[in-house]
TORPA-326999 format. One line per 2 residues: their letters; for each residue x, y, z of C-alpha. Coordinates in steps of 0.02 Angstrom, whole numbers, plus 32768, in hexadecimal, padded with zeros to 4 digits. Example, Ala and Ser with C-alpha at 12.3 -4.5 7.8 and 13.67 -1.06 7.14 Angstrom:
as = 8267/7F1F/8186  82AC/7FCB/8165 $
% end
This chain:
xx = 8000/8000/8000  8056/80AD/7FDB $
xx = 8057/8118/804A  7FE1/81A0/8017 $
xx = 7F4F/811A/800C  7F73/810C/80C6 $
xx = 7F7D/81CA/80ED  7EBD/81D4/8088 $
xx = 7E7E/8157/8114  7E25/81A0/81B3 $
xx = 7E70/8151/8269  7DD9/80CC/825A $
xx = 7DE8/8083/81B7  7EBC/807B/81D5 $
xx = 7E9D/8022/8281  7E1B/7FAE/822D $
xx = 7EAB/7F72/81A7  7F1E/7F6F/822E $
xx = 7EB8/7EF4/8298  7E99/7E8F/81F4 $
xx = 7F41/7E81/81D1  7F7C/7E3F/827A $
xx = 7EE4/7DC3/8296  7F2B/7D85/81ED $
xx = 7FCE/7D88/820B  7FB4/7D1C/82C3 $
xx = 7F48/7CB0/825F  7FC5/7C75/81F0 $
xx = 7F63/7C9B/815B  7FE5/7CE5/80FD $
xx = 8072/7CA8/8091  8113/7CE5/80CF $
xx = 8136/7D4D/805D  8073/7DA0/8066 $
xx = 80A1/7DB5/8116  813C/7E0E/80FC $
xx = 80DD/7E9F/808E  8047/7E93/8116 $
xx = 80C7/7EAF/818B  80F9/7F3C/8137 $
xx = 806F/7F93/8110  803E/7F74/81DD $
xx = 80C7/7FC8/820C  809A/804A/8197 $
xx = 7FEC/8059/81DE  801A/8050/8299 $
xx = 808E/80EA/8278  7FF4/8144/8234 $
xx = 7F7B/8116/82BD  7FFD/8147/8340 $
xx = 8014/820E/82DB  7F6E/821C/82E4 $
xx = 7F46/8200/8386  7FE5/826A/83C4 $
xx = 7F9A/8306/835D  7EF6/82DC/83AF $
xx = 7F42/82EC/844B  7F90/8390/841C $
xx = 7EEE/83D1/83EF  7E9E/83BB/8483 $
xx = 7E77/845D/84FA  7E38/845B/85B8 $
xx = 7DA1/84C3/85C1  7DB6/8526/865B $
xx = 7D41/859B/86D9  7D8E/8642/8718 $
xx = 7D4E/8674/87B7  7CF9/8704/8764 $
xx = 7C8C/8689/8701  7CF2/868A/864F $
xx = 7D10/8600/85F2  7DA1/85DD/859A $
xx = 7E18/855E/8557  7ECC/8531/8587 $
xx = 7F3B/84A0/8548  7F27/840C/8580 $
xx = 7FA5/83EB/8632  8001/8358/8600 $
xx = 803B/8339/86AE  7F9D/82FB/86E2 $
x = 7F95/8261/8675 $
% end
């Protein structure tokens, strides 16, 4: 799979193949050298799914309460993880 037809998937659809690909790969349904390319191409997909949960997680904002009653967002405090 090149990689631009992965970067046109959404996080669902590339975690879908991804789970397809490793129930098929523990299954022992593929040739070896299948399973090298679908090892390949998981990789691939597993690096995708991880970027797009890290900008995810740098989108995210606290919404916060003044004490006058204002609302407004901040970023996200990472040290409370």
């Amino acid at each position: 799979m090149p990689e631009n037809e992965i970067e046109n998937l959404n996080f669902e659809e590339a975690m879908a193949q991804l789970e397809n690909l490793v129930r098929e790969l523990e299954a022992g349904k593929i040739k070896l050298d299948e399973a090298v390319t679908a090892y390949e191409k998981a990789i691939k997909l597993k690096k995708f799914c991880e970027k797009k949960l890290n900008d995810a997680k740098l989108k995210i904002e606290k919404i916060e309460l003044s004490p006058d009653g204002q609302i407004a967002l901040s970023e996200l405090d990472n040290n409370n993880e």
